[in-house]
N, CA, C and O atoms as a CHARMM CRD file, in Angstrom:
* protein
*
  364
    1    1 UNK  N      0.84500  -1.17100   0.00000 PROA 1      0.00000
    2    1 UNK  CA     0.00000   0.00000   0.00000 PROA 1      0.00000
    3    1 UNK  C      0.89100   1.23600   0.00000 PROA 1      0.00000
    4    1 UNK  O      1.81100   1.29700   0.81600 PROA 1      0.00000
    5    2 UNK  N      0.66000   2.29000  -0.92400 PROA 2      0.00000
    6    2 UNK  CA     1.53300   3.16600  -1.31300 PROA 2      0.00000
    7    2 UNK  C      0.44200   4.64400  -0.32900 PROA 2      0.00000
    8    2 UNK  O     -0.56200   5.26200  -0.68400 PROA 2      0.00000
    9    3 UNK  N      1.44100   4.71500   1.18800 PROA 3      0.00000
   10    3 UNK  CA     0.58300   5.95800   1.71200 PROA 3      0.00000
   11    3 UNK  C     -0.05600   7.65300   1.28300 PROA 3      0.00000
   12    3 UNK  O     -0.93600   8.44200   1.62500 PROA 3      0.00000
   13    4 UNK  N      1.25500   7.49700   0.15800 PROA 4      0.00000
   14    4 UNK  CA     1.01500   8.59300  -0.24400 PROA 4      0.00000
   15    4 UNK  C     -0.18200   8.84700  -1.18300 PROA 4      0.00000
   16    4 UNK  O     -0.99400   9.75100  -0.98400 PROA 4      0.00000
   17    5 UNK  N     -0.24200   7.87700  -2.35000 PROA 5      0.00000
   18    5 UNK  CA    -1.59500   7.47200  -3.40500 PROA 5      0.00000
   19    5 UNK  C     -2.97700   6.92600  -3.19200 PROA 5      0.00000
   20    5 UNK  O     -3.44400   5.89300  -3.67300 PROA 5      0.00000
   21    6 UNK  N     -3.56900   7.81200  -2.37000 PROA 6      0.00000
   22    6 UNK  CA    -5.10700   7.39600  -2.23200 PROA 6      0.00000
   23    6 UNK  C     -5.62800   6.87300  -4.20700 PROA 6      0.00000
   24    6 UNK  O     -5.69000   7.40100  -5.31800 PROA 6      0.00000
   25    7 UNK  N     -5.86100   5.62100  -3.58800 PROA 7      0.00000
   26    7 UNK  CA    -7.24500   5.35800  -4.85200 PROA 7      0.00000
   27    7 UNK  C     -8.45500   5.38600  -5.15700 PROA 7      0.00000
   28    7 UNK  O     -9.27900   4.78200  -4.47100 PROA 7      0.00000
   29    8 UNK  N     -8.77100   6.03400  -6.15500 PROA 8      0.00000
   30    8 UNK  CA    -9.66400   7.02300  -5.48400 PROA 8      0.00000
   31    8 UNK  C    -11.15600   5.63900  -6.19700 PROA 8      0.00000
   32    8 UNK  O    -10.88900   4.65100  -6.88200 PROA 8      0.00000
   33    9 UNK  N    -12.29000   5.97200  -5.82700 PROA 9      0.00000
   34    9 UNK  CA   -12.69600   5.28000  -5.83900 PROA 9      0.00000
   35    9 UNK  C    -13.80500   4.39900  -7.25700 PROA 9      0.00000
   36    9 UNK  O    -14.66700   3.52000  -7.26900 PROA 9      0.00000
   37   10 UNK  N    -13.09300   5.31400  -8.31900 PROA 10     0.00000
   38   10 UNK  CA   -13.70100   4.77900  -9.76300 PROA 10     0.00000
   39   10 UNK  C    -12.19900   3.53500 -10.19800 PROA 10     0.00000
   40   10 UNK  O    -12.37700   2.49200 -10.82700 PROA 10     0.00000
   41   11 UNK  N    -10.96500   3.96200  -9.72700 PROA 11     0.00000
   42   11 UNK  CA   -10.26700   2.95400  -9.94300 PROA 11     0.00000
   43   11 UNK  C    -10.57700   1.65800  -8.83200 PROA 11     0.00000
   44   11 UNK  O    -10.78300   0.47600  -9.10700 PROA 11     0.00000
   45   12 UNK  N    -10.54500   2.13400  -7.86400 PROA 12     0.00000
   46   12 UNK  CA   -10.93800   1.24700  -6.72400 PROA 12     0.00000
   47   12 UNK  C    -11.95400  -0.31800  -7.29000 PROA 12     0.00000
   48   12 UNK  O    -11.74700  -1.53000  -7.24000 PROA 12     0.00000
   49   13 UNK  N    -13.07500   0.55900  -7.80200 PROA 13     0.00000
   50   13 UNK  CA   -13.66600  -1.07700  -8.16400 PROA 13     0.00000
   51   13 UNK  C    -13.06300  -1.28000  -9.32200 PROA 13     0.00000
   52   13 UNK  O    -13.58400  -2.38700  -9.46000 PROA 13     0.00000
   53   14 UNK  N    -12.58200  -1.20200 -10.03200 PROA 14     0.00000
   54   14 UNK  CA   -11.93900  -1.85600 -11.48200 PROA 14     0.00000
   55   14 UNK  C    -10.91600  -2.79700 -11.13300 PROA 14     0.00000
   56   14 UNK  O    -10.46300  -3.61000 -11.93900 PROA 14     0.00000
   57   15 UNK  N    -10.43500  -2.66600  -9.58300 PROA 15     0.00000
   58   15 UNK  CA    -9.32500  -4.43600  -9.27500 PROA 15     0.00000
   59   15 UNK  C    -10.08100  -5.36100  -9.47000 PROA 15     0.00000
   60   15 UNK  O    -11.29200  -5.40600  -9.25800 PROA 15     0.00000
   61   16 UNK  N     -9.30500  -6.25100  -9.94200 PROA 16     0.00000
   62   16 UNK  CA   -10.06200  -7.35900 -10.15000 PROA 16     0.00000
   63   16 UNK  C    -10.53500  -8.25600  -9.37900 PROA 16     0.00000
   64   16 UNK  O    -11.61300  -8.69500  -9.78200 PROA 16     0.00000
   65   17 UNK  N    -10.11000  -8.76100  -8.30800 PROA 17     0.00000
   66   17 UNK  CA   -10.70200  -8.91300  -6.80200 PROA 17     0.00000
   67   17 UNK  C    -12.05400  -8.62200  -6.09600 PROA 17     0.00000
   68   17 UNK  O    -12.86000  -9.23400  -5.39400 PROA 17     0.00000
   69   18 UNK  N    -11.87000  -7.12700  -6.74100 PROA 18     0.00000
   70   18 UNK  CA   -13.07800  -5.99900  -6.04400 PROA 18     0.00000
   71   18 UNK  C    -14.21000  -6.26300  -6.84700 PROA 18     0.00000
   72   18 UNK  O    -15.25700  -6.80200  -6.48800 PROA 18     0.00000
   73   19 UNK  N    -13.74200  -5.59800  -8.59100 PROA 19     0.00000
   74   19 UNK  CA   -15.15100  -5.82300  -8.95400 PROA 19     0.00000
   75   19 UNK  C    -15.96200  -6.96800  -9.34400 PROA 19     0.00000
   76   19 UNK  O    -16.80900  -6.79900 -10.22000 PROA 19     0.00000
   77   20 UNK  N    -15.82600  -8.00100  -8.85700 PROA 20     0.00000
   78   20 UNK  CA   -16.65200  -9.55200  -8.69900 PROA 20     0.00000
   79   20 UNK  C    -17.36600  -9.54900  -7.51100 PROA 20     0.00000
   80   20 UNK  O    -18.25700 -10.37800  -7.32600 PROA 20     0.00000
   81   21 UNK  N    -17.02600  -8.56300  -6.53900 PROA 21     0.00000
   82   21 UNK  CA   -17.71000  -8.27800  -4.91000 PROA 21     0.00000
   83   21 UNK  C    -19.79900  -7.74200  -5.54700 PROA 21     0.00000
   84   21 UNK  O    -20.24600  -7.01200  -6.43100 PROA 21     0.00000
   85   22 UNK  N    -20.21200  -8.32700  -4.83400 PROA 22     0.00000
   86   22 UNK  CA   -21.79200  -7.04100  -4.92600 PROA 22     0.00000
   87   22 UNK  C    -21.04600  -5.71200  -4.51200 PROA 22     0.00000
   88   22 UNK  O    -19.84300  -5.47400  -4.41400 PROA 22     0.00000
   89   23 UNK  N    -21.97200  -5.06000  -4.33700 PROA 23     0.00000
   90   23 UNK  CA   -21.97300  -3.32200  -4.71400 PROA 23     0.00000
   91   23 UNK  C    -21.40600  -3.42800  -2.75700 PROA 23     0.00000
   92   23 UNK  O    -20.28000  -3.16300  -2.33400 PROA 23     0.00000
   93   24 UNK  N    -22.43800  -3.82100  -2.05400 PROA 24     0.00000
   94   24 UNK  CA   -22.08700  -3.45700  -0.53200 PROA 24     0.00000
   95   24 UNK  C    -21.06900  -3.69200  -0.48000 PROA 24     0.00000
   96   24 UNK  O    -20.31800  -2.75500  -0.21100 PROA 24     0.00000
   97   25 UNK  N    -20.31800  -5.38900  -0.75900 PROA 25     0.00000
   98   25 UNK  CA   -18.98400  -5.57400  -0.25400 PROA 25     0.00000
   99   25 UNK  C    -18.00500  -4.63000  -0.72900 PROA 25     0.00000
  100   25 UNK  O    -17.05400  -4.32900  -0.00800 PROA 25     0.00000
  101   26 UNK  N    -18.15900  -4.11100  -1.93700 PROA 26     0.00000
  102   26 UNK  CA   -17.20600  -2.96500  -2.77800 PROA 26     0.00000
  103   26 UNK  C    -17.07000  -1.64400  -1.82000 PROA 26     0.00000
  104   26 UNK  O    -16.02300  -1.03700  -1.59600 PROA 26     0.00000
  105   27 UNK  N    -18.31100  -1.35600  -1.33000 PROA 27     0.00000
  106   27 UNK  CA   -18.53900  -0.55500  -0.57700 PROA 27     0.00000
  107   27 UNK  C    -17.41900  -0.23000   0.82700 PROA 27     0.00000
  108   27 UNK  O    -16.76900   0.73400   1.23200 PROA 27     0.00000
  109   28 UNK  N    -17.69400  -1.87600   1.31100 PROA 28     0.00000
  110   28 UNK  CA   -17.11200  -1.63600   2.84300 PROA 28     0.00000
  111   28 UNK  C    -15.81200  -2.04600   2.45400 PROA 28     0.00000
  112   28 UNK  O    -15.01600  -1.22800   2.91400 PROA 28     0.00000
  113   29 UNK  N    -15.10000  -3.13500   1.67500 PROA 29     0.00000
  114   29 UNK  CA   -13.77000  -2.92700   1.50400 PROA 29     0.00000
  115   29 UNK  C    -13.51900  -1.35600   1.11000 PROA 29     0.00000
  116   29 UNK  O    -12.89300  -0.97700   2.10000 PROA 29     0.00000
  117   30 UNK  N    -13.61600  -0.43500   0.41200 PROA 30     0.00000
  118   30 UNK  CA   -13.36000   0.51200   0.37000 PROA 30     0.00000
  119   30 UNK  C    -13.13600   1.27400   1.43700 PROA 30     0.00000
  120   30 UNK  O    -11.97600   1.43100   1.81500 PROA 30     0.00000
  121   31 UNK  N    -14.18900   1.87200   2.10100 PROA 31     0.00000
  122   31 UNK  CA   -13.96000   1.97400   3.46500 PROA 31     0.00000
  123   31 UNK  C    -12.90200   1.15900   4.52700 PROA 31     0.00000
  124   31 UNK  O    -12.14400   1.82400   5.23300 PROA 31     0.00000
  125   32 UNK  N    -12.90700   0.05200   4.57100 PROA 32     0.00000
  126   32 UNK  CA   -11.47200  -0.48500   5.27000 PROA 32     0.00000
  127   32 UNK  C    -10.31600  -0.01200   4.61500 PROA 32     0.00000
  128   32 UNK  O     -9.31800   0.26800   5.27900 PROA 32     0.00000
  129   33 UNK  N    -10.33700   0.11900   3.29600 PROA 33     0.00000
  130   33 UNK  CA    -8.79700   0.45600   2.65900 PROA 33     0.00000
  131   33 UNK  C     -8.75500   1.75600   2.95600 PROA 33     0.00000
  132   33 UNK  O     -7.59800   2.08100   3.22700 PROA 33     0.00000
  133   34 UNK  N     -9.56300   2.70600   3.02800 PROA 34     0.00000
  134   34 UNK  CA    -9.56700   4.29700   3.60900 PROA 34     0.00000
  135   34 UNK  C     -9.01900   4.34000   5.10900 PROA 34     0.00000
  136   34 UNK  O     -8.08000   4.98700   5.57400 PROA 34     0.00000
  137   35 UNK  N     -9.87800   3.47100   5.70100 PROA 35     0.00000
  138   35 UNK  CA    -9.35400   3.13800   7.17300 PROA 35     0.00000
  139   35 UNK  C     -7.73000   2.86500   7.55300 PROA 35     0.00000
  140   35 UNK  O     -6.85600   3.33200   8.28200 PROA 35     0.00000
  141   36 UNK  N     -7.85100   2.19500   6.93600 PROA 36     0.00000
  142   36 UNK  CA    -6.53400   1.35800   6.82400 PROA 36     0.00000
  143   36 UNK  C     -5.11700   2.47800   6.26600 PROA 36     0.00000
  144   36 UNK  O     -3.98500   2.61100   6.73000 PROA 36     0.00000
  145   37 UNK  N     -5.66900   3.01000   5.32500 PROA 37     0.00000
  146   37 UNK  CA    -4.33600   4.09900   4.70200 PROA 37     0.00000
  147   37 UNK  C     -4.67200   5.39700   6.00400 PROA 37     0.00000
  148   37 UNK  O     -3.75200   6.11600   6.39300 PROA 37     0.00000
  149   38 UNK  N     -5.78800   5.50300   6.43900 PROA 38     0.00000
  150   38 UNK  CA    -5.67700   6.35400   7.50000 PROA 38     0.00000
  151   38 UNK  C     -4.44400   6.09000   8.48300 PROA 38     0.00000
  152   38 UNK  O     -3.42100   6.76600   8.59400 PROA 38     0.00000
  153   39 UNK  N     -4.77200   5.04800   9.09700 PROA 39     0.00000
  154   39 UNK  CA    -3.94600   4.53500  10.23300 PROA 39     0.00000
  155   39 UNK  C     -2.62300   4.55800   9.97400 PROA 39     0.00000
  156   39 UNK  O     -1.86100   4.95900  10.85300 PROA 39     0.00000
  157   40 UNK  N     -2.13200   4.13400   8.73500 PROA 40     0.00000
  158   40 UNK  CA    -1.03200   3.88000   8.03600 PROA 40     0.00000
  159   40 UNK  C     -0.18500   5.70600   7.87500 PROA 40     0.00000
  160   40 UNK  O      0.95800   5.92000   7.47000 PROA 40     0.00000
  161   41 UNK  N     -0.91500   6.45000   8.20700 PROA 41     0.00000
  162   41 UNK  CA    -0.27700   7.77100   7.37200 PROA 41     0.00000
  163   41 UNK  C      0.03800   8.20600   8.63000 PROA 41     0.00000
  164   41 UNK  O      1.18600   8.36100   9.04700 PROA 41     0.00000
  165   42 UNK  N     -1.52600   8.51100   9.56700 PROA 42     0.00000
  166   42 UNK  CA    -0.97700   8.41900  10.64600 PROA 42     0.00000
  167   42 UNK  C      0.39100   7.87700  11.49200 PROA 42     0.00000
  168   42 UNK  O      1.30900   8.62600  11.82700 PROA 42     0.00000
  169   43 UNK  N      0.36200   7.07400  11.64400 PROA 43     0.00000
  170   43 UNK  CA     1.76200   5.92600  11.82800 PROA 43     0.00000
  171   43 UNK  C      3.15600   6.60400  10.86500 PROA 43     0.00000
  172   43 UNK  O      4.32500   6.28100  11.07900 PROA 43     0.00000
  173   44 UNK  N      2.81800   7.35400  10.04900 PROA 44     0.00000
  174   44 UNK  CA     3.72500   7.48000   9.38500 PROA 44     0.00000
  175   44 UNK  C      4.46400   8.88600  10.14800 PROA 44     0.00000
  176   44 UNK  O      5.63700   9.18300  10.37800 PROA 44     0.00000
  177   45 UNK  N      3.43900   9.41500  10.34800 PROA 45     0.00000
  178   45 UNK  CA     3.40200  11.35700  10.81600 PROA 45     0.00000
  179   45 UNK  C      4.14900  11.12800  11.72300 PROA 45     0.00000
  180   45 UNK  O      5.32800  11.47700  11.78500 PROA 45     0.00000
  181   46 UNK  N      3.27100  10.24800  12.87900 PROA 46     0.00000
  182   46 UNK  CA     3.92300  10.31900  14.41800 PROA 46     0.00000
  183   46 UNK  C      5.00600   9.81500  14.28300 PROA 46     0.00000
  184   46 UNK  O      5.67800  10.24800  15.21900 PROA 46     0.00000
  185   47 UNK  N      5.82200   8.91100  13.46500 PROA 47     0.00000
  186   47 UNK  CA     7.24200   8.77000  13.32700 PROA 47     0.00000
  187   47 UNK  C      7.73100   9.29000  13.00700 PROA 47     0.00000
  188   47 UNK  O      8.88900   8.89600  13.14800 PROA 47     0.00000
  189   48 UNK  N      7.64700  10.56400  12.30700 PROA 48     0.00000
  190   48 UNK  CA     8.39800  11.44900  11.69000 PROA 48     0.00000
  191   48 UNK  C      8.23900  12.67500  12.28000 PROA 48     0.00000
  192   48 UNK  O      9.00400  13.60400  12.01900 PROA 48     0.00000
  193   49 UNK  N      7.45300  12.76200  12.94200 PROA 49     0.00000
  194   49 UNK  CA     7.49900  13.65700  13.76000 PROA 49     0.00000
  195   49 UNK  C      8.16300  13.85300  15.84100 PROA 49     0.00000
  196   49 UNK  O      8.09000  14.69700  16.73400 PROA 49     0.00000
  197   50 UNK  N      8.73300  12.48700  15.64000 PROA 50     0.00000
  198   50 UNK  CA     9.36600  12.23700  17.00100 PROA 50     0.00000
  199   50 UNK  C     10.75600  13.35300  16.79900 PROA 50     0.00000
  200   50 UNK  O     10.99600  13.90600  17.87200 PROA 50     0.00000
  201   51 UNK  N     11.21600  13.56500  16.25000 PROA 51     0.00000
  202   51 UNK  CA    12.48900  14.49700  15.57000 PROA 51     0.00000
  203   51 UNK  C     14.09300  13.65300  16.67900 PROA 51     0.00000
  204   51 UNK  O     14.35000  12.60100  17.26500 PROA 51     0.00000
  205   52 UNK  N     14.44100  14.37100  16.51700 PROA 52     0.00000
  206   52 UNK  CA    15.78700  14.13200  17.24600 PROA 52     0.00000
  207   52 UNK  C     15.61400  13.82900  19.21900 PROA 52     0.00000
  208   52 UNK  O     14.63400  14.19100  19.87000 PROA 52     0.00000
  209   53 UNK  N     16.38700  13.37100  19.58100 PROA 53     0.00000
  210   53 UNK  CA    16.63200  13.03200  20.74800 PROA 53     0.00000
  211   53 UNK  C     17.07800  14.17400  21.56300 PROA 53     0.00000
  212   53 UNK  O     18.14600  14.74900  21.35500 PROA 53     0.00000
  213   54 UNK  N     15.92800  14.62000  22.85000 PROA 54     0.00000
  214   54 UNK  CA    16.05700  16.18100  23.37400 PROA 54     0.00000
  215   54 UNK  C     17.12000  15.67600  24.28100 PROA 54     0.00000
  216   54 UNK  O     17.26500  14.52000  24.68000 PROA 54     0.00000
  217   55 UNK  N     18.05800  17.03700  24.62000 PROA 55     0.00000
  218   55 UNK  CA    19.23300  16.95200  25.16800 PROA 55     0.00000
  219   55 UNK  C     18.90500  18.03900  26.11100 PROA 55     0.00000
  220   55 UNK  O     17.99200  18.82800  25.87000 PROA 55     0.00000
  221   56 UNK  N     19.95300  18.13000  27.66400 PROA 56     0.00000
  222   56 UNK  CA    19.26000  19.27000  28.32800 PROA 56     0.00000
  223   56 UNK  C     19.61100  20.96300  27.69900 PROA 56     0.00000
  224   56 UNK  O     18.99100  21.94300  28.11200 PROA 56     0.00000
  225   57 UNK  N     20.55800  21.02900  26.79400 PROA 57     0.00000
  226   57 UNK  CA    21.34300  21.74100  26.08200 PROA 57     0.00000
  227   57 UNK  C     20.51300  22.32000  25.09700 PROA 57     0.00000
  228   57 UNK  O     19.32200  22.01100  25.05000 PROA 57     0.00000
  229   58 UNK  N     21.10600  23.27800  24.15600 PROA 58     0.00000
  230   58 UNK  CA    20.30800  23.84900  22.85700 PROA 58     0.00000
  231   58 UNK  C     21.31300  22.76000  21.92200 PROA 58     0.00000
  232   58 UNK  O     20.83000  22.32100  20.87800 PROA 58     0.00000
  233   59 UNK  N     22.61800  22.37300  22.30000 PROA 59     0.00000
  234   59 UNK  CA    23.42300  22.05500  21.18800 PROA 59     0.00000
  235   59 UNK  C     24.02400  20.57400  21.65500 PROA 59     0.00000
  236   59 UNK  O     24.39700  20.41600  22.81700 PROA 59     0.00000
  237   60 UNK  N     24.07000  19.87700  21.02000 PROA 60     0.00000
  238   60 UNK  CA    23.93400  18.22400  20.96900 PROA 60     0.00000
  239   60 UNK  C     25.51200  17.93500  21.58300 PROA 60     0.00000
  240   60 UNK  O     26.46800  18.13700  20.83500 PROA 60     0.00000
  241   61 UNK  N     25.70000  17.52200  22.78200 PROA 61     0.00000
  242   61 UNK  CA    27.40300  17.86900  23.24300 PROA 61     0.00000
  243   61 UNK  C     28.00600  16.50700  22.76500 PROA 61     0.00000
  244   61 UNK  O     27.52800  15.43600  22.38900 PROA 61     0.00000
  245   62 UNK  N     29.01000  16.91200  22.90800 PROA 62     0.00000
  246   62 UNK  CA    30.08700  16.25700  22.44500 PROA 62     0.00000
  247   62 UNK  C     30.23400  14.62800  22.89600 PROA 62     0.00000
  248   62 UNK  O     29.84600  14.45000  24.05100 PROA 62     0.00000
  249   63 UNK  N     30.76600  13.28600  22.14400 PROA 63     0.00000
  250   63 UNK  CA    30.91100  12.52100  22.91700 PROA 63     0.00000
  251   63 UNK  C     31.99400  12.18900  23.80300 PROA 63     0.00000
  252   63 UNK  O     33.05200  12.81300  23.71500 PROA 63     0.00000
  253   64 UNK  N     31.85400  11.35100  24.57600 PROA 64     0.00000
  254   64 UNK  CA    32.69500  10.87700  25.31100 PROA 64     0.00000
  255   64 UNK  C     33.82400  10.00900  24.80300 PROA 64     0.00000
  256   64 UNK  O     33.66500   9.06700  24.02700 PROA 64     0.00000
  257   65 UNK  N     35.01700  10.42000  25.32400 PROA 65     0.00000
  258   65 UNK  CA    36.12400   9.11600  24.92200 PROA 65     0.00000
  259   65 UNK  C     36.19700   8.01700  25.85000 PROA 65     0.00000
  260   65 UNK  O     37.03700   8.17700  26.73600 PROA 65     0.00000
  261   66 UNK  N     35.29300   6.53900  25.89400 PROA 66     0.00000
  262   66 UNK  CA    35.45600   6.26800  26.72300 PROA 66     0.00000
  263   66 UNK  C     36.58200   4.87800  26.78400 PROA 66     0.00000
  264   66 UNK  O     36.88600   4.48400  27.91000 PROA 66     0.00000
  265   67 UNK  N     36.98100   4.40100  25.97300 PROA 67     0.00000
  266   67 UNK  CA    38.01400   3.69300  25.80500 PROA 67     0.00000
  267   67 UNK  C     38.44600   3.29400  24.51400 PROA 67     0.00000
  268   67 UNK  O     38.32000   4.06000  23.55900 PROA 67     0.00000
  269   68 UNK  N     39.14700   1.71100  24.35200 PROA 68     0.00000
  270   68 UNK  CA    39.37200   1.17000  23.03800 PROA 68     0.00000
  271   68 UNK  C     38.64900   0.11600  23.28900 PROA 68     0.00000
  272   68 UNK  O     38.33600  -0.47900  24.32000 PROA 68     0.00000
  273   69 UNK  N     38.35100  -0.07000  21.74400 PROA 69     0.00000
  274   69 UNK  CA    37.84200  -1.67100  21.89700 PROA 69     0.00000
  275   69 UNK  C     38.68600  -3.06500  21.83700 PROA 69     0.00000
  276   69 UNK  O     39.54500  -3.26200  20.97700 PROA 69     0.00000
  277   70 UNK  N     38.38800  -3.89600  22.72400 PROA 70     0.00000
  278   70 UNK  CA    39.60500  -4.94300  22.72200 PROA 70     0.00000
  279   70 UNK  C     38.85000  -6.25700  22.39200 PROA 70     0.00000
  280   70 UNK  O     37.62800  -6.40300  22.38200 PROA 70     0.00000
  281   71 UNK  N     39.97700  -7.36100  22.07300 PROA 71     0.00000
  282   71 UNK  CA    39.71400  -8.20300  20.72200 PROA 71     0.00000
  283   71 UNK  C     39.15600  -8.54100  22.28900 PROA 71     0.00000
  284   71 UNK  O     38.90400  -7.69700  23.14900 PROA 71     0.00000
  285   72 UNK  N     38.98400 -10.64000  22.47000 PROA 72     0.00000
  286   72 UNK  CA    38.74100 -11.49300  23.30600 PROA 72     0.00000
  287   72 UNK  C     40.33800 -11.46900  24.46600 PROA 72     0.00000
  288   72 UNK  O     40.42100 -11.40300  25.69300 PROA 72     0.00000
  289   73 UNK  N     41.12500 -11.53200  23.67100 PROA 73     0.00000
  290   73 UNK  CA    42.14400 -11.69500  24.28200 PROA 73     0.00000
  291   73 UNK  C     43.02100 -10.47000  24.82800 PROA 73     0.00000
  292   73 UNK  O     44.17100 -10.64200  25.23200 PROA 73     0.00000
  293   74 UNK  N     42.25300  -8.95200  24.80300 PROA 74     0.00000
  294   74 UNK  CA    42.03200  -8.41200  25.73300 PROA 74     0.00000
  295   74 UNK  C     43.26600  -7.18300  24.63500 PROA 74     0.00000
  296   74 UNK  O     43.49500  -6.05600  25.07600 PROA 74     0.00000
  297   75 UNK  N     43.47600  -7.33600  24.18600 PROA 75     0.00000
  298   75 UNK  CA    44.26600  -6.72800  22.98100 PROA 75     0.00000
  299   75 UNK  C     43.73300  -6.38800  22.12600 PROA 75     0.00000
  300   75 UNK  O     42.90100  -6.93100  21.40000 PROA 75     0.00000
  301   76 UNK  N     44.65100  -4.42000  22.15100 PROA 76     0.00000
  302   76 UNK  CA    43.20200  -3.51700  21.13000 PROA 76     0.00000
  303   76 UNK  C     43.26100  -3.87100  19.76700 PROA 76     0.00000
  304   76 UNK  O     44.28800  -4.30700  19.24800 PROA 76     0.00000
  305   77 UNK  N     42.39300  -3.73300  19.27800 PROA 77     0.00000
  306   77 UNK  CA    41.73900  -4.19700  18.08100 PROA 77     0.00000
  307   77 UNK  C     41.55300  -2.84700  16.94300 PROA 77     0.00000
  308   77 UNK  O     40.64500  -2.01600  16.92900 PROA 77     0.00000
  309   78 UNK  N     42.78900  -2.96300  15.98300 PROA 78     0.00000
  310   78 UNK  CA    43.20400  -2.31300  15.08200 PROA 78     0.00000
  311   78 UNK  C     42.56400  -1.66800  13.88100 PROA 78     0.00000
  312   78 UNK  O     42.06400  -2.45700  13.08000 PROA 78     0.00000
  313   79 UNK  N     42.49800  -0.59600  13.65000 PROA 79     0.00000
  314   79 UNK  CA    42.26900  -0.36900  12.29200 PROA 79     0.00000
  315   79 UNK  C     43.03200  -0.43700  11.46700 PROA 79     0.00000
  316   79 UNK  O     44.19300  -0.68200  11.79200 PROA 79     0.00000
  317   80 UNK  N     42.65200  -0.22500   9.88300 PROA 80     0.00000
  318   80 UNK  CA    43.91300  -0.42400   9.02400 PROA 80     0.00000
  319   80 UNK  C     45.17000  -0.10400   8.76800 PROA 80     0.00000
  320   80 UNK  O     46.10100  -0.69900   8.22500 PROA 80     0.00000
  321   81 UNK  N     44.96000   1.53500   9.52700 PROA 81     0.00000
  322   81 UNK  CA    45.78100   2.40500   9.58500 PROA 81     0.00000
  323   81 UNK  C     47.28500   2.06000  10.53600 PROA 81     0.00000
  324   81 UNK  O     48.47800   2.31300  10.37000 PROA 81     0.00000
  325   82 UNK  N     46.34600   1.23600  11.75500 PROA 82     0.00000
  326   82 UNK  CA    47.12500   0.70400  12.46000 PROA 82     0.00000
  327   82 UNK  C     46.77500   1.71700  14.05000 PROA 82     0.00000
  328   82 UNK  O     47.40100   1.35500  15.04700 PROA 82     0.00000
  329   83 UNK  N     45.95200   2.73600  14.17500 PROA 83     0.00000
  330   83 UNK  CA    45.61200   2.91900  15.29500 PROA 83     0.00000
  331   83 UNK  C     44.35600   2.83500  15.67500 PROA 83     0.00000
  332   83 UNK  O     43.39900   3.11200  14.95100 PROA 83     0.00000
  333   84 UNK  N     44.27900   2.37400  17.04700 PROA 84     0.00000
  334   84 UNK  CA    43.12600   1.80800  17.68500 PROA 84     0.00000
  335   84 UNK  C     41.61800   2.42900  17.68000 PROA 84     0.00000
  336   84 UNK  O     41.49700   3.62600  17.42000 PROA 84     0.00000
  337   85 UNK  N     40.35300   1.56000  17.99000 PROA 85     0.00000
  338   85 UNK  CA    39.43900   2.27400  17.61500 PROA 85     0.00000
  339   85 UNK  C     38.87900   2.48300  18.44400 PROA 85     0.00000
  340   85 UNK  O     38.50500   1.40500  18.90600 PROA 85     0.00000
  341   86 UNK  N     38.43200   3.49100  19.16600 PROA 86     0.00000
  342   86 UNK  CA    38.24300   4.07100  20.09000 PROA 86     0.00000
  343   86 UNK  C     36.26000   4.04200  20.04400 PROA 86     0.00000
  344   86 UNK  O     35.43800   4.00400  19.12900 PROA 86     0.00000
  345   87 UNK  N     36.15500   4.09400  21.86100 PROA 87     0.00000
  346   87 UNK  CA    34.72300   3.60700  22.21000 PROA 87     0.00000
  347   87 UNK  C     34.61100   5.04400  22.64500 PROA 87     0.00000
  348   87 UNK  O     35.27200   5.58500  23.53100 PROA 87     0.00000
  349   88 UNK  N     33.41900   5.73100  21.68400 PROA 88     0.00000
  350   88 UNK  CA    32.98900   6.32000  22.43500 PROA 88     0.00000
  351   88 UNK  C     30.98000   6.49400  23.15200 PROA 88     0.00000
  352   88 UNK  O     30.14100   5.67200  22.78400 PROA 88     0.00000
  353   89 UNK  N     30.67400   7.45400  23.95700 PROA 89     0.00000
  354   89 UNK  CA    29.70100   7.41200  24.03600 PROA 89     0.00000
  355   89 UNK  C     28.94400   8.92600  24.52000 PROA 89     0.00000
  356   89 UNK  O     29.64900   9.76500  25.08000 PROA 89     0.00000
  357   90 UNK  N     27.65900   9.17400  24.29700 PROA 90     0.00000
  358   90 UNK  CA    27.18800  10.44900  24.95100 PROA 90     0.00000
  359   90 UNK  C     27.03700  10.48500  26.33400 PROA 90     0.00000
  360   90 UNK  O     27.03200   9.59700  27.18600 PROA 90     0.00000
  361   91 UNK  N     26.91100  11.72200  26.38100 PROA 91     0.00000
  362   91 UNK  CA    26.95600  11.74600  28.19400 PROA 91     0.00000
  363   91 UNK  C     25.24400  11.54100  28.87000 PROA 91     0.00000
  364   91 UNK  O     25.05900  11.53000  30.08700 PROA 91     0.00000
C-alpha cells in the first residue's frame, strides 16, 4: 500500500478482486482500505514527527572518549591504519 496514493474510488472497483464483490462488499472494503491508509499515514506522521533526541542543552554535546575496543584476548583491536578504535559514548 503506497501511503502517499489514495485510490480514489472509480479505480478502486476496477481491481479485479473488487469488482466480482456485490456493490455493498465494494462498498465496505473501500472503506477499510480508507481506514486502513488512515492509520497507516498516521503511523507514518507520528514517526516522523518524534524528531531528534532532546538533550538538556540547545546544542547536541560532544561525545565521550570512553576507551578502546579490545579483541577477546584483551588486545586492542586495530584499524587499518594501524591505530586503535576508540569507544565512544554520549553523556
Amino acid at each position: 500500500m503506497n501511503i502517499f496514493e489514495e485510490i480514489l474510488w472509480p479505480q478502486f472497483v476496477k481491481i479485479e478482486h473488487v469488482s466480482k464483490l456485490p456493490l455493498t462488499e465494494q462498498v465496505a472494503a473501500y472503506q477499510q482500505y480508507i481506514y486502513d491508509l488512515d492509520v497507516a499515514r498516521q503511523s507514518w506522521l507520528a514517526y516522523q514527527n518524534k524528531g531528534p533526541f532532546a538533550f538538556s542543552g540547545s546544542v547536541t554535546p560532544p561525545p565521550i572518549e570512553s576507551g578502546f575496543l579490545l579483541q577477546e584476548d584483551l588486545f586492542n583491536l586495530l584499524q587499518e591504519d594501524g591505530s586503535n578504535i576508540i569507544i565512544t559514548s554520549l553523556p
